[in-house]
C-alpha positions in Angstrom: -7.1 5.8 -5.3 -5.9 8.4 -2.8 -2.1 7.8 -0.8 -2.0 5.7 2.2 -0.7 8.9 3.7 -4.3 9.9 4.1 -5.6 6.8 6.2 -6.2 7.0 9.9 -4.2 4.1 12.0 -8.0 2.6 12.2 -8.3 2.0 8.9 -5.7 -0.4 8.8 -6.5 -2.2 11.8 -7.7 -5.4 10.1 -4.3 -5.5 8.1 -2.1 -8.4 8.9 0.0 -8.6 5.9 1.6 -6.4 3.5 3.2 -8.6 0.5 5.4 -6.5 -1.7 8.2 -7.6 -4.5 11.4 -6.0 -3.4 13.1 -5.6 -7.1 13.1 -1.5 -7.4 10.0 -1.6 -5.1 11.6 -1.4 -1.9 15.9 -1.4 -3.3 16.9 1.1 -5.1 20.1 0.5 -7.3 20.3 -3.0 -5.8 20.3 -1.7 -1.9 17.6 -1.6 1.2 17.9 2.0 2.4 18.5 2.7 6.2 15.2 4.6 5.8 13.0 1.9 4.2 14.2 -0.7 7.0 13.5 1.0 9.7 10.1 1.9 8.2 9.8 -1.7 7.8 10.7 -1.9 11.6 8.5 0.8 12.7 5.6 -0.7 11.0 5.9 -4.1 12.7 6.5 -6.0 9.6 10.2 -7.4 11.0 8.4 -9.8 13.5 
């Protein structure tokens, strides 16, 4: 396993979702940071 860090843009070309939980996976201490929503938004998830 290495970090998705290390992957070109290509690599995830074919990607059209990303599923996640958001319990302490995205929300920390019950709160959505500014920082991971607008990572969110960046990525084009928010559509």
């Amino acid at each position: 396993m290495r970090a998705l860090s290390a992957a070109s843009n290509a690599e995830f070309g074919d990607v059209r979702f990303l599923l996640t939980d958001m319990d302490e996976t995205l929300i920390y201490q019950g709160r959505l940071s500014a920082a991971t929503y607008a990572s969110l938004e960046q990525s084009g998830a928010l559509r």
